[in-house]
DRENDO-1510 file (C-alpha; in Angstrom, 1 decimal, always signed):
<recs>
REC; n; res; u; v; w
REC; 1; UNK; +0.0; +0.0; +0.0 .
REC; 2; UNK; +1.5; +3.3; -0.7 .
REC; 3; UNK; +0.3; +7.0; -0.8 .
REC; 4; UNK; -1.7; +8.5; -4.0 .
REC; 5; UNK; +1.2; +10.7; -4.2 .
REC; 6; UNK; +3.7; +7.6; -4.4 .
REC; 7; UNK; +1.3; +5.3; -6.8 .
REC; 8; UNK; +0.9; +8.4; -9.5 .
REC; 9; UNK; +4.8; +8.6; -9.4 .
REC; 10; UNK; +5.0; +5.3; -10.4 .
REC; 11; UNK; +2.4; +4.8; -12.8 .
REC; 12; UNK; +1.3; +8.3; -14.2 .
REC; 13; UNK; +4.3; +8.9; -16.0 .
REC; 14; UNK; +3.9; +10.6; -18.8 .
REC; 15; UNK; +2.0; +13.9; -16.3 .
REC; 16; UNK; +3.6; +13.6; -13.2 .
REC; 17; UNK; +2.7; +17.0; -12.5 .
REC; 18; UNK; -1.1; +16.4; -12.3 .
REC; 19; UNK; -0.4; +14.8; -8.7 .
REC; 20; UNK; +0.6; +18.3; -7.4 .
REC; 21; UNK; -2.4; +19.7; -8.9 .
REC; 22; UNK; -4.6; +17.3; -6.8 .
REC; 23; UNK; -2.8; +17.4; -3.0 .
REC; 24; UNK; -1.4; +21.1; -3.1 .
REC; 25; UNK; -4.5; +22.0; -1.2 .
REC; 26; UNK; -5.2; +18.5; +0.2 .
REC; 27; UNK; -3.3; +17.6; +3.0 .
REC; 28; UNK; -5.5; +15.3; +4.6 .
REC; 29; UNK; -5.5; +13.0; +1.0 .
REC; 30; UNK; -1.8; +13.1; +0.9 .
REC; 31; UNK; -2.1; +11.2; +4.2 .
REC; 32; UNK; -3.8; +8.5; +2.8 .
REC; 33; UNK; -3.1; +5.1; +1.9 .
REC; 34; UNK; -4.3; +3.7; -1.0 .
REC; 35; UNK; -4.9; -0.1; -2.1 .
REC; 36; UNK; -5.8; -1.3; -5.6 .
REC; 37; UNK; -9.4; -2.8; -6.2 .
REC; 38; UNK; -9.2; -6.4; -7.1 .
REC; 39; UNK; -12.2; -5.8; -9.8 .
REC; 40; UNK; -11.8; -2.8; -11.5 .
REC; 41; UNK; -14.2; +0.1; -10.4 .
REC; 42; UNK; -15.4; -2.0; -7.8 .
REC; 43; UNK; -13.8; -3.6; -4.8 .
REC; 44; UNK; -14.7; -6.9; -2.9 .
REC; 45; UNK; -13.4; -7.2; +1.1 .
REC; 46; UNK; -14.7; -9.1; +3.8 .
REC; 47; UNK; -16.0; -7.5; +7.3 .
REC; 48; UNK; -15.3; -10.1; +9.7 .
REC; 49; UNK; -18.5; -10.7; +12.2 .
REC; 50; UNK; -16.9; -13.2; +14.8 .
REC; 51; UNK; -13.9; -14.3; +15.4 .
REC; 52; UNK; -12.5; -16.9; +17.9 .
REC; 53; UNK; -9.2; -17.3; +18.6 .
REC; 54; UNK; -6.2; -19.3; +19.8 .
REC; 55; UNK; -5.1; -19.8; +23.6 .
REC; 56; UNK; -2.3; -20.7; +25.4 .
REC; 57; UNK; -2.1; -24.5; +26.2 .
REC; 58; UNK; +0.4; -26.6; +27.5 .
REC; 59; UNK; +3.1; -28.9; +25.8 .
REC; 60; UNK; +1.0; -31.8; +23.5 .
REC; 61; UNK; -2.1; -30.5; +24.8 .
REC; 62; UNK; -5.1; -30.0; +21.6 .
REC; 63; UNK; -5.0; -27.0; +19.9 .
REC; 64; UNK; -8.4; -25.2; +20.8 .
REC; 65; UNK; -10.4; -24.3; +17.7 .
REC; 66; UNK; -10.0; -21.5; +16.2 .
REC; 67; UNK; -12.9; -19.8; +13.7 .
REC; 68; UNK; -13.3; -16.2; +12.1 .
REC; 69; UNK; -16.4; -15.6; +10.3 .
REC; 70; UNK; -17.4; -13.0; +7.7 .
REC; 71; UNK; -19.6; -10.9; +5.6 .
REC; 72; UNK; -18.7; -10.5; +1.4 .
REC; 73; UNK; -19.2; -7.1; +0.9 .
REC; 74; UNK; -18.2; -4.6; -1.7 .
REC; 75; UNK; -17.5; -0.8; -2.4 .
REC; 76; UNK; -17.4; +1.0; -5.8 .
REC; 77; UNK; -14.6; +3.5; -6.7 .
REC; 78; UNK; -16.4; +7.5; -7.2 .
REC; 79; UNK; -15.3; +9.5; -10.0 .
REC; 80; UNK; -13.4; +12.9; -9.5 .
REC; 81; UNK; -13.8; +14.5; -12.6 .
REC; 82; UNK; -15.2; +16.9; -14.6 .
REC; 83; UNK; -15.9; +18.6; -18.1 .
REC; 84; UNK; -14.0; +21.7; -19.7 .
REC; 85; UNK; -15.3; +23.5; -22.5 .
REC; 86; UNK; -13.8; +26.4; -24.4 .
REC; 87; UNK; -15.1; +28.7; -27.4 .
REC; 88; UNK; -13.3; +28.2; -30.5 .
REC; 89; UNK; -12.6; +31.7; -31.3 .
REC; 90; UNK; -11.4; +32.0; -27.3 .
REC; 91; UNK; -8.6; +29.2; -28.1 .
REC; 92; UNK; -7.7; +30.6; -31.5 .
REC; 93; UNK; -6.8; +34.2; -29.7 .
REC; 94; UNK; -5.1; +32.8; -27.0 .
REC; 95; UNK; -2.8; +29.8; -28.4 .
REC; 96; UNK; -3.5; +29.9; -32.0 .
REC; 97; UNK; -5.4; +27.7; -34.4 .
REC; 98; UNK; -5.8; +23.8; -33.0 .
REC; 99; UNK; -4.6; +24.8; -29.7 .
REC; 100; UNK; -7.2; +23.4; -27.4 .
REC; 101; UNK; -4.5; +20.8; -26.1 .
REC; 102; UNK; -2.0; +23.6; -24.8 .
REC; 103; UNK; -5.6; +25.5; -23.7 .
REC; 104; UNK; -5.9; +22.7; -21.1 .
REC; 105; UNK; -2.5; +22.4; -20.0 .
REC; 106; UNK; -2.8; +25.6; -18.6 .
REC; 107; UNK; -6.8; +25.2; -17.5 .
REC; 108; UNK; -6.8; +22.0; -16.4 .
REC; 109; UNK; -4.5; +21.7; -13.5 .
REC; 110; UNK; -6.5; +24.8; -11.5 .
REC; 111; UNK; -9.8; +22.7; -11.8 .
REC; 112; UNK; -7.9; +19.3; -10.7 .
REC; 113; UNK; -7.1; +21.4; -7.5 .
REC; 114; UNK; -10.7; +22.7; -7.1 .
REC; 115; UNK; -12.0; +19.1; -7.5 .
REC; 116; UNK; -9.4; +17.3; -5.1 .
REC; 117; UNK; -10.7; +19.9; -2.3 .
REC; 118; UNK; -14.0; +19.5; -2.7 .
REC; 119; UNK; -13.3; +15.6; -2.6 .
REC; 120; UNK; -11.7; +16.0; +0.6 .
REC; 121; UNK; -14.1; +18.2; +2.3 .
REC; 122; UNK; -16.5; +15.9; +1.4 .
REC; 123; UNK; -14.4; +12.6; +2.3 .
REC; 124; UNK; -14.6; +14.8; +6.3 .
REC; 125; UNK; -18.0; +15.9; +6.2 .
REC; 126; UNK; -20.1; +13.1; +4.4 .
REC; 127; UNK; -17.7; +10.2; +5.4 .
REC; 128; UNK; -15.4; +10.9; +8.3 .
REC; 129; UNK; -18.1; +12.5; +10.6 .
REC; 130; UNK; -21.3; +10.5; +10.2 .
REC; 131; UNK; -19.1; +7.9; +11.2 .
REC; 132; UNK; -17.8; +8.9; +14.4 .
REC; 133; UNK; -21.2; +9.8; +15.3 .
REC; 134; UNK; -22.8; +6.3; +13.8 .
REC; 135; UNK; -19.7; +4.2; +16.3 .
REC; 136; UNK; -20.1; +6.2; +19.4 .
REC; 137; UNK; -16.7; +8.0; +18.7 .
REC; 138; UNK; -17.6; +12.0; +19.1 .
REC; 139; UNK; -17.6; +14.0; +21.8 .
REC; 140; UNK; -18.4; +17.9; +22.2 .
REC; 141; UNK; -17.0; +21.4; +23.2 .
REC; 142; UNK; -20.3; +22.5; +23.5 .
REC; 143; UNK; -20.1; +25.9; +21.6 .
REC; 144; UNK; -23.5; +26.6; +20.3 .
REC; 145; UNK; -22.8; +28.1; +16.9 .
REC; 146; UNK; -19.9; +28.8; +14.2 .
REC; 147; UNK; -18.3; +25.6; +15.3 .
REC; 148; UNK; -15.6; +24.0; +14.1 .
REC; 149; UNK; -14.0; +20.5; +14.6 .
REC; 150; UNK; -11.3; +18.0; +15.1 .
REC; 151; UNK; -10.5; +14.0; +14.0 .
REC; 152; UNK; -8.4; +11.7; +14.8 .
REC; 153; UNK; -8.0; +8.6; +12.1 .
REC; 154; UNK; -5.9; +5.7; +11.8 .
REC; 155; UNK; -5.6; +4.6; +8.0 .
REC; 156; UNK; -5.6; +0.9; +7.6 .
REC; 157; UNK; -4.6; -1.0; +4.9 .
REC; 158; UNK; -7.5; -2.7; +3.4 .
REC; 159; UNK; -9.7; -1.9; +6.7 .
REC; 160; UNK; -9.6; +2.1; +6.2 .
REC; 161; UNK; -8.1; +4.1; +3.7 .
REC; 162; UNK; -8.4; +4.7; +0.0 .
REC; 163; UNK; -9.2; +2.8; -3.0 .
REC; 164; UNK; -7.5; +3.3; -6.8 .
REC; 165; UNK; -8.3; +1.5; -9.8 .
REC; 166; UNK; -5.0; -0.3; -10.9 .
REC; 167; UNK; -6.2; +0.1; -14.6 .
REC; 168; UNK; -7.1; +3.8; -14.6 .
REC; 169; UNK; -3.3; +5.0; -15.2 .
REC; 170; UNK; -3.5; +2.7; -18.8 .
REC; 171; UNK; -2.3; +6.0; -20.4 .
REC; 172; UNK; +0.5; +7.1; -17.9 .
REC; 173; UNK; -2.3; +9.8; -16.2 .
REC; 174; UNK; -4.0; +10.5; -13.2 .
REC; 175; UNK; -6.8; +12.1; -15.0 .
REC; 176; UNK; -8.4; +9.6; -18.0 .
REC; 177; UNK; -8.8; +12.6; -20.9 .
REC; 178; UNK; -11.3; +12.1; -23.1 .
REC; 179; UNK; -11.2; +14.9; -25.7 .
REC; 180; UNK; -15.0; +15.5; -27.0 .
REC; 181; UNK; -16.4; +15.1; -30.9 .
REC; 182; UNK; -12.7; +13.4; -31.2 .
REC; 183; UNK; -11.1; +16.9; -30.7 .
REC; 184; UNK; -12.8; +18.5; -33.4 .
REC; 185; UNK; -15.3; +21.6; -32.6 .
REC; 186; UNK; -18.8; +21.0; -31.8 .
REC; 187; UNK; -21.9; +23.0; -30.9 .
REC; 188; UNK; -22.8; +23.1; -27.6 .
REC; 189; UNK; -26.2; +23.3; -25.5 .
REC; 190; UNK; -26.4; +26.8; -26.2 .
REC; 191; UNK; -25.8; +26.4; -29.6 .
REC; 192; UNK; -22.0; +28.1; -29.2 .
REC; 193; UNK; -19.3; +26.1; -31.3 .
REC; 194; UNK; -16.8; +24.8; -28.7 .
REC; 195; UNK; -13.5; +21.9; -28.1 .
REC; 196; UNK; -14.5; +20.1; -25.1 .
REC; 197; UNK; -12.9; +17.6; -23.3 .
REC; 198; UNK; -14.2; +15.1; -20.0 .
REC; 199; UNK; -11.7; +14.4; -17.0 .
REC; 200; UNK; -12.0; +11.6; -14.7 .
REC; 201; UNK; -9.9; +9.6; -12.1 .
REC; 202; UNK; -11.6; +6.9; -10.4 .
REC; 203; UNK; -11.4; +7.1; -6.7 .
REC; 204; UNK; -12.7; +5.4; -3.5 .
REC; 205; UNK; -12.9; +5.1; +0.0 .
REC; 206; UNK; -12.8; +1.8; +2.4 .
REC; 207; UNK; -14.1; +2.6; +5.7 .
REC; 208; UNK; -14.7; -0.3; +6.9 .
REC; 209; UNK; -13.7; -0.5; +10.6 .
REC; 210; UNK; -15.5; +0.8; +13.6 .
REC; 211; UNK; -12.5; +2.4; +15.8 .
REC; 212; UNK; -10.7; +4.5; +13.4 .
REC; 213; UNK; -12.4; +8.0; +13.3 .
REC; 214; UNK; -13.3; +9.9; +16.0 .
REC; 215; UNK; -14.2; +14.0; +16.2 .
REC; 216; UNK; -14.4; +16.5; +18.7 .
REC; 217; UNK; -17.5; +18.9; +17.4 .
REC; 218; UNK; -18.8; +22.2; +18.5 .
REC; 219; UNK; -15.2; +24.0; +19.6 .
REC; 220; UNK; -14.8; +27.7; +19.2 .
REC; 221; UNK; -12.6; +30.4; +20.6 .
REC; 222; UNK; -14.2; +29.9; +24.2 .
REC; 223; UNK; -15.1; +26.5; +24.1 .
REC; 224; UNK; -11.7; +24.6; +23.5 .
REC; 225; UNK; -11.3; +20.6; +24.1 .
REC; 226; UNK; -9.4; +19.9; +26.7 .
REC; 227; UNK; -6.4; +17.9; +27.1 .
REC; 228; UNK; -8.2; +14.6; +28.1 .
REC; 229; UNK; -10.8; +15.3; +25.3 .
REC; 230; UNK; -7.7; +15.3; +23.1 .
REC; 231; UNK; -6.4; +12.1; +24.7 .
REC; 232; UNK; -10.1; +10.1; +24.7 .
REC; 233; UNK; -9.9; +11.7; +20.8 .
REC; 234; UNK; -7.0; +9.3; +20.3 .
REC; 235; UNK; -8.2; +6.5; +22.4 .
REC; 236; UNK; -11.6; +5.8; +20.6 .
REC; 237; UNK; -9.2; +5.0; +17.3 .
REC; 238; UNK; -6.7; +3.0; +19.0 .
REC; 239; UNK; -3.8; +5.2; +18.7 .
REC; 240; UNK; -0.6; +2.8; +18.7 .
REC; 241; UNK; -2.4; -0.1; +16.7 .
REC; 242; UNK; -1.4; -1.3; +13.9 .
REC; 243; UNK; -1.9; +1.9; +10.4 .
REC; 244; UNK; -1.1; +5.5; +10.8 .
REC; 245; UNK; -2.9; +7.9; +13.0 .
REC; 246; UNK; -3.5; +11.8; +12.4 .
REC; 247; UNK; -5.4; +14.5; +14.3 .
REC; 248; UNK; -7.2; +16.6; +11.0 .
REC; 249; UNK; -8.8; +20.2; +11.6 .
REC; 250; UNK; -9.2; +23.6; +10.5 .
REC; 251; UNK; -5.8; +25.2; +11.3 .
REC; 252; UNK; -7.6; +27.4; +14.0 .
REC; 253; UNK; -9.0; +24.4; +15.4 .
REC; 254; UNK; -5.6; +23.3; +16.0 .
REC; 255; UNK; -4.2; +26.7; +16.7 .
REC; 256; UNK; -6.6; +26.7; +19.7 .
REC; 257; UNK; -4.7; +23.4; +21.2 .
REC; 258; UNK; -1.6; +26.0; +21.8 .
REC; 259; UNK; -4.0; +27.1; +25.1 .
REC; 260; UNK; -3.4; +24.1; +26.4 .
REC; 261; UNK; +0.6; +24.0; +26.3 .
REC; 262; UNK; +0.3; +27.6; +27.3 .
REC; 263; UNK; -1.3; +27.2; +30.1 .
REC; 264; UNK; +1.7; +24.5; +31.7 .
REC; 265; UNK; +4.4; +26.8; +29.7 .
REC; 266; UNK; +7.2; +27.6; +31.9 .
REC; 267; UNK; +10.5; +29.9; +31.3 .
REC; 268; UNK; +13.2; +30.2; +33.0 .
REC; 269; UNK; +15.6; +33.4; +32.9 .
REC; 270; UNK; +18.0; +32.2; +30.3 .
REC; 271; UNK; +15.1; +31.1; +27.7 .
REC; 272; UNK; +14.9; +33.6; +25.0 .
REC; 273; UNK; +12.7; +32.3; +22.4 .
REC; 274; UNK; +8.8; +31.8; +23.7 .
REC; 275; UNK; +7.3; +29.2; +21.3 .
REC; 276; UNK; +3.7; +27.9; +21.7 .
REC; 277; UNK; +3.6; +25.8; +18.9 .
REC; 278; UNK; +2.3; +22.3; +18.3 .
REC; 279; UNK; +2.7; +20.1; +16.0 .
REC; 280; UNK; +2.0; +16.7; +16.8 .
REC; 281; UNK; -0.2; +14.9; +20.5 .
REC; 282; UNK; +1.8; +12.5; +22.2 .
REC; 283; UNK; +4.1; +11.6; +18.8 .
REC; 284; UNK; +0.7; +11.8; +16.2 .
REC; 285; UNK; +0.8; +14.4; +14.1 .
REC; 286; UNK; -1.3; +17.2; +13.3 .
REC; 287; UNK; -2.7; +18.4; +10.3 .
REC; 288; UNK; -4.4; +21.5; +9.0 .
REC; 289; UNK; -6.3; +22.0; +5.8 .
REC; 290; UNK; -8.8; +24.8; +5.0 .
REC; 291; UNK; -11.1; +22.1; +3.0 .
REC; 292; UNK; -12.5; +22.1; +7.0 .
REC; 293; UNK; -15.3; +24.7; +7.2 .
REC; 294; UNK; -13.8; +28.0; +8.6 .
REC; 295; UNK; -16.0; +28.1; +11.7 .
REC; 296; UNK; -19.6; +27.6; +9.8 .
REC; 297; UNK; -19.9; +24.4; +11.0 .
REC; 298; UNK; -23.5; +23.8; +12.4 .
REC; 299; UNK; -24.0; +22.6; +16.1 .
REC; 300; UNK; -23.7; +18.6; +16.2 .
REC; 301; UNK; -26.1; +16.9; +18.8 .
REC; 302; UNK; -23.8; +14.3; +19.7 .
REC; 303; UNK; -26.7; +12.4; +21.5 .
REC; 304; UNK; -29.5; +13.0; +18.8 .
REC; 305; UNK; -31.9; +14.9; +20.4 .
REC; 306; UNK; -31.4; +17.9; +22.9 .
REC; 307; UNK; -33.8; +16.7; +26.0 .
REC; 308; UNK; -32.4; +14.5; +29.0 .
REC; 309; UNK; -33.8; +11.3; +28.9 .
REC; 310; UNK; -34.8; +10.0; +32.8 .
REC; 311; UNK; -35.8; +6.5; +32.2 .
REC; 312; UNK; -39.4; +6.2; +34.6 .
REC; 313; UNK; -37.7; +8.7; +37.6 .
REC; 314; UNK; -41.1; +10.0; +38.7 .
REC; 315; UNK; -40.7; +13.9; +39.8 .
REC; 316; UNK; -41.9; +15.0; +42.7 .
REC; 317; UNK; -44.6; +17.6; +42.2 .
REC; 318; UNK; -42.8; +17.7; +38.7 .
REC; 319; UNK; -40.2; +20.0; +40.2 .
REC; 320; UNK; -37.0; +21.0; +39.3 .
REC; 321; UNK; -34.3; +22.6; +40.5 .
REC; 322; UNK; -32.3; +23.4; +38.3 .
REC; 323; UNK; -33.0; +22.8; +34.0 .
REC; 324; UNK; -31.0; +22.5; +31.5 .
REC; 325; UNK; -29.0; +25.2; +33.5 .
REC; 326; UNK; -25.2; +26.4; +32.5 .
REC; 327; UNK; -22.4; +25.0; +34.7 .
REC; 328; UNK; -21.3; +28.8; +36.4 .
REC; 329; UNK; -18.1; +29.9; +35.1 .
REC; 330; UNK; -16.0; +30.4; +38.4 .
REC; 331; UNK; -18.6; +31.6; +40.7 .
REC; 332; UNK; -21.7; +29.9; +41.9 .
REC; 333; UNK; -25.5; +29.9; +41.5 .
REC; 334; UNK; -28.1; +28.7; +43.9 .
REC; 335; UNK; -31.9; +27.1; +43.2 .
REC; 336; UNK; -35.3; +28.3; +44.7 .
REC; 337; UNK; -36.8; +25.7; +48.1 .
REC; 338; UNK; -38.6; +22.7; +47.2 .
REC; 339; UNK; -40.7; +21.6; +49.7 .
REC; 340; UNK; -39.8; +17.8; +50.0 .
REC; 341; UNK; -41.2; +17.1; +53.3 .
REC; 342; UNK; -39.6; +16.6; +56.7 .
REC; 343; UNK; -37.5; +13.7; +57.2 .
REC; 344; UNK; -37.1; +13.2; +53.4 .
REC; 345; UNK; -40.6; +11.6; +52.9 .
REC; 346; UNK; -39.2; +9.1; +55.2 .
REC; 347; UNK; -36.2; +8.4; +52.8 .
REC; 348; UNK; -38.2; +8.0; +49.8 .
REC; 349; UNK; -37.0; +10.7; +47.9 .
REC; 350; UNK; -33.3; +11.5; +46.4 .
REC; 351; UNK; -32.0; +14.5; +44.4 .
REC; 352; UNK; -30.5; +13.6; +41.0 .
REC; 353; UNK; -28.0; +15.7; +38.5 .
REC; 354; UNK; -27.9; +14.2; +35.4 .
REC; 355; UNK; -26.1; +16.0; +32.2 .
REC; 356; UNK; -28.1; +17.7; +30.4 .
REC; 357; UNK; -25.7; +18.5; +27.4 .
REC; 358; UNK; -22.0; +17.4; +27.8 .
REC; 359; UNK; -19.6; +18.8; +30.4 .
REC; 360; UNK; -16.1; +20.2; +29.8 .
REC; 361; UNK; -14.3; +20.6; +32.7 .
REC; 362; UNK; -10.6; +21.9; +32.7 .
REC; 363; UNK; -7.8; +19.8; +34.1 .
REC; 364; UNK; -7.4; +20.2; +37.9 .
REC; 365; UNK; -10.4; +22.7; +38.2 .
REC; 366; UNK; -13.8; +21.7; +39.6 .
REC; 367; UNK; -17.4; +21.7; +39.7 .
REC; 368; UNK; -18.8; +21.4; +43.7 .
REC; 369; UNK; -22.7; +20.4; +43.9 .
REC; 370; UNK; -23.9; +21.0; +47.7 .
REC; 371; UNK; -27.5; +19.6; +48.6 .
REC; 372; UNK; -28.7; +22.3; +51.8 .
REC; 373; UNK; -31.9; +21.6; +53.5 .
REC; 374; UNK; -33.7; +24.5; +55.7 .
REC; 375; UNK; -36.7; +24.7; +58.3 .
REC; 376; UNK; -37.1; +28.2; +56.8 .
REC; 377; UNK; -34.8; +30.0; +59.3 .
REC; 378; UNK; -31.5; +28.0; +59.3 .
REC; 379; UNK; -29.9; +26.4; +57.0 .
REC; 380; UNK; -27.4; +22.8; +56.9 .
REC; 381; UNK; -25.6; +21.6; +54.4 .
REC; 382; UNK; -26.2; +17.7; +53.8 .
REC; 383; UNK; -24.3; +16.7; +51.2 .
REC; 384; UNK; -21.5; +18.2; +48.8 .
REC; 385; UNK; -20.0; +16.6; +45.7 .
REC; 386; UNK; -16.9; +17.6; +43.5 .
REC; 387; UNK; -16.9; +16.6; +39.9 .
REC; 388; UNK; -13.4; +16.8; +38.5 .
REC; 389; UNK; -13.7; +15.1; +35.3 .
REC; 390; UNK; -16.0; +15.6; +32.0 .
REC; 391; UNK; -19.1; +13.9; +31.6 .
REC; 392; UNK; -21.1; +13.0; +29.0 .
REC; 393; UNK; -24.6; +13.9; +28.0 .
REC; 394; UNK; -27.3; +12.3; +30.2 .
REC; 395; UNK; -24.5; +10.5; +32.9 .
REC; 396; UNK; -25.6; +10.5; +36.1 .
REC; 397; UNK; -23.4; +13.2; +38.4 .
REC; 398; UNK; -24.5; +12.4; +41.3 .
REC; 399; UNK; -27.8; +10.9; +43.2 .
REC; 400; UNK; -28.2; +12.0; +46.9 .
REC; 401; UNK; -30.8; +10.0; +49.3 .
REC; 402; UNK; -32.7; +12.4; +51.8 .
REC; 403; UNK; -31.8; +11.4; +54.9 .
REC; 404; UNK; -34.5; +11.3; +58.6 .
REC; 405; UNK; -32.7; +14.9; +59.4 .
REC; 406; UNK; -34.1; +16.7; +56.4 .
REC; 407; UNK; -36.2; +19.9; +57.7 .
REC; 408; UNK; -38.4; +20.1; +54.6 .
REC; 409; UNK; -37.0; +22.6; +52.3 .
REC; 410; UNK; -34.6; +21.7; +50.1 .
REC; 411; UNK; -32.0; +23.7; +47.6 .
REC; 412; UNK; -29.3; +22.9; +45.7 .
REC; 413; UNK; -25.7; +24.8; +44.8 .
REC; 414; UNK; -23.4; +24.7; +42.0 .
REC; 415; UNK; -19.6; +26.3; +42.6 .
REC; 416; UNK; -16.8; +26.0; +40.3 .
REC; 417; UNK; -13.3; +27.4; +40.0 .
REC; 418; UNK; -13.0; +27.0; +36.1 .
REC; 419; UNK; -13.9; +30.1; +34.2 .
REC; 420; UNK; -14.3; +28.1; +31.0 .
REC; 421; UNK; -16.2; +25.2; +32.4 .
REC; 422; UNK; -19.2; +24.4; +29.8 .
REC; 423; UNK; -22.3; +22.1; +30.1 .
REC; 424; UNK; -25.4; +21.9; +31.1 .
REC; 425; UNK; -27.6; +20.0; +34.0 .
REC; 426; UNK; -30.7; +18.9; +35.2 .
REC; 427; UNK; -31.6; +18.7; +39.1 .
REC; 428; UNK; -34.7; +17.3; +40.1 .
REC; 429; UNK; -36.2; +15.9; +43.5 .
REC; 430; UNK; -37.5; +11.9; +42.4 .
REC; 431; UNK; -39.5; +9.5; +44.2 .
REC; 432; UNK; -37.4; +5.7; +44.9 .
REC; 433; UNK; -39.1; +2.9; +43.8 .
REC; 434; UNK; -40.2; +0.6; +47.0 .
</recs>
């Protein structure tokens, strides 16, 4: 398996330069690995289903069985083309008469470019993203508008990465030509007597493996993953494992990593040069292309829907305290009384948190939830809990049991110390089953 970039060296000899054309603005496609199809435009591969496997035994024991099982499946190769037209009188004036060849020299390679980067944007917004979502493998900033986003993917050989057509470089090319009407003039649709000519390269993608893409969505300038979102990134594609993994984004999206490094920078007196640059996570690199939307990416609801799901919690009198309220950014906010009864209902009541949207909490900072109970006079505080690490949407953050003590009103308080902390919760008073 080699890169497009290496296969077109070998086998489109006759242009080489039409692989420069195609990755100049491509960076993520240049990464990729690329396998030949074993029938042409389309490609056969098996997705294995079960598989059992070998054990340790001792000498002249049996072997145990061993059995992997699989599904025939198969993928078709796209086409990245397109269709250049010129007026006759146009080429005359520029390159003289029969000059349509030298007309696309100089046309042609500016449209390869524009096609390869719409082919990658598409490869990360139709392919790369759907997935992570489909395999559990996203997580969320939580900005809530001109988002942007980050992936990490491990290319596989025939598991996860491209796809080329060993017979579509016949003529030494990356880009079949096929010059229209034989090369002679022709009238077009609109009746205007033109040369045309049809470009294609068949192309594909394999994706075929559930743990090798994973995204961070909805980041922007104050909504930044943090460094264990960047780590679980890598973790949900098995960074290490066999392939090659990268961490893709819009460079911003990556310049944004540099607050993290920033914020653990240290200098001593002798240092002279102040450098917050980044350029690869724990040894995988990072790479930028503008094919990623420039912070017009919609809001992804990593969870599908935007409303806490509680399972059969029965409310009590349907109150809340607190819904689908923002985490406070280093200071602290406090709920109205609920009148839960004295003694807790005689224990049969608890206070549950649950996540309403995801929760981003920076390393070593904290979000403290305090359960205080009053007789309308004076106030106790009866339970506190410090949540240290992010959570995702709808996990449980903590479920506190009334206890016999409880002087009928109830309230609860959020603190933190993070001024970038994001999320949002749900606290509610529920009855327990008996």
């Amino acid at each position: 398996m080699a890169t497009l970039r290496e296969i077109a060296l070998e086998r489109a000899k006759k242009q080489p330069h039409q692989i420069d054309s195609v990755l100049c603005n491509c960076p993520i496609i240049d990464t990729i690995e690329f396998s030949p199809t074993n029938h042409g435009l389309q490609h056969a591969y098996e997705e294995l289903t079960k598989v059992t496997g070998g054990q340790f035994v001792q000498m002249d024991a049996p072997l145990p069985s061993a059995d992997a099982q699989a599904t025939l499946k198969f993928q078709d190769l796209g086409i990245m083309g397109f269709n250049l037209e010129a007026g006759i009188d146009k080429v005359t004036q520029l390159y003289g008469k029969d000059g349509f060849a030298k007309y696309l020299a100089k046309k042609s390679p500016k449209i390869m470019t524009k096609s390869a980067m719409a082919t990658e944007q598409a490869l990360i917004y139709d392919l790369l993203a759907p997935l992570a979502l489909k395999n559990g493998k996203a997580q969320s900033a939580n900005a809530e508008a001109n988002c942007y986003s980050l992936f990490a993917v491990r290319w596989v050989e025939d598991e996860f990465g491209g796809l080329f057509d060993p017979n579509g470089f016949g003529k030494g090319t990356l880009f079949d030509t096929l010059p229209l009407s034989n090369g002679a003039p022709y009238k077009n649709a609109e009746g205007i007597t033109v040369y045309g000519a049809d470009f294609k390269s068949y192309l594909g993608f394999l994706l075929a493996a559930e743990n090798n893409v994973s995204a961070i969505f909805n980041i922007d300038d104050t909504h930044i993953p943090t460094a264990s979102m960047v780590d679980q990134l890598l973790e949900d594609v098995h960074a290490g494992d066999i392939g090659k993994t990268f961490i893709f984004g819009h460079p911003h999206a990556l310049n944004l990593l540099k607050t993290i490094k920033e914020a653990t920078l240290k200098m001593g007196p002798g240092d002279k040069n102040y450098s917050r640059s980044i350029s690869s996570w724990d040894g995988i690199p990072l790479i930028g292309s503008y094919n990623f939307k420039n912070g017009l990416e919609e809001v992804v609801d990593i969870a599908g829907d935007n409303d806490v799901q509680i399972g059969d919690d029965l409310r009590v009198f349907n109150e809340q305290y607190f819904e689908k309220t923002a985490l406070p950014k280093n200071t602290s906010i406090e709920s109205e009384f609920i009148d839960t009864g004295e003694g807790g209902a005689n224990g049969s009541i608890s206070i549950k948190a649950i996540a309403n949207t995801a929760i981003t909490i920076t390393d070593t900072k904290k979000v403290t939830f305090s359960v205080i109970d009053s007789d309308g006079t004076h106030e106790t505080t009866l339970y506190t809990k410090d949540v240290t690490t992010n959570a995702k949407k709808n996990a449980v953050l903590f479920e506190f049991v009334l206890p016999p003590q409880v002087q009928q009103l109830t309230k609860v308080k959020i603190e933190s110390d993070d001024t970038v902390v994001s999320g949002t919760v749900n606290i509610y008073p529920r009855r327990l089953p008996r």
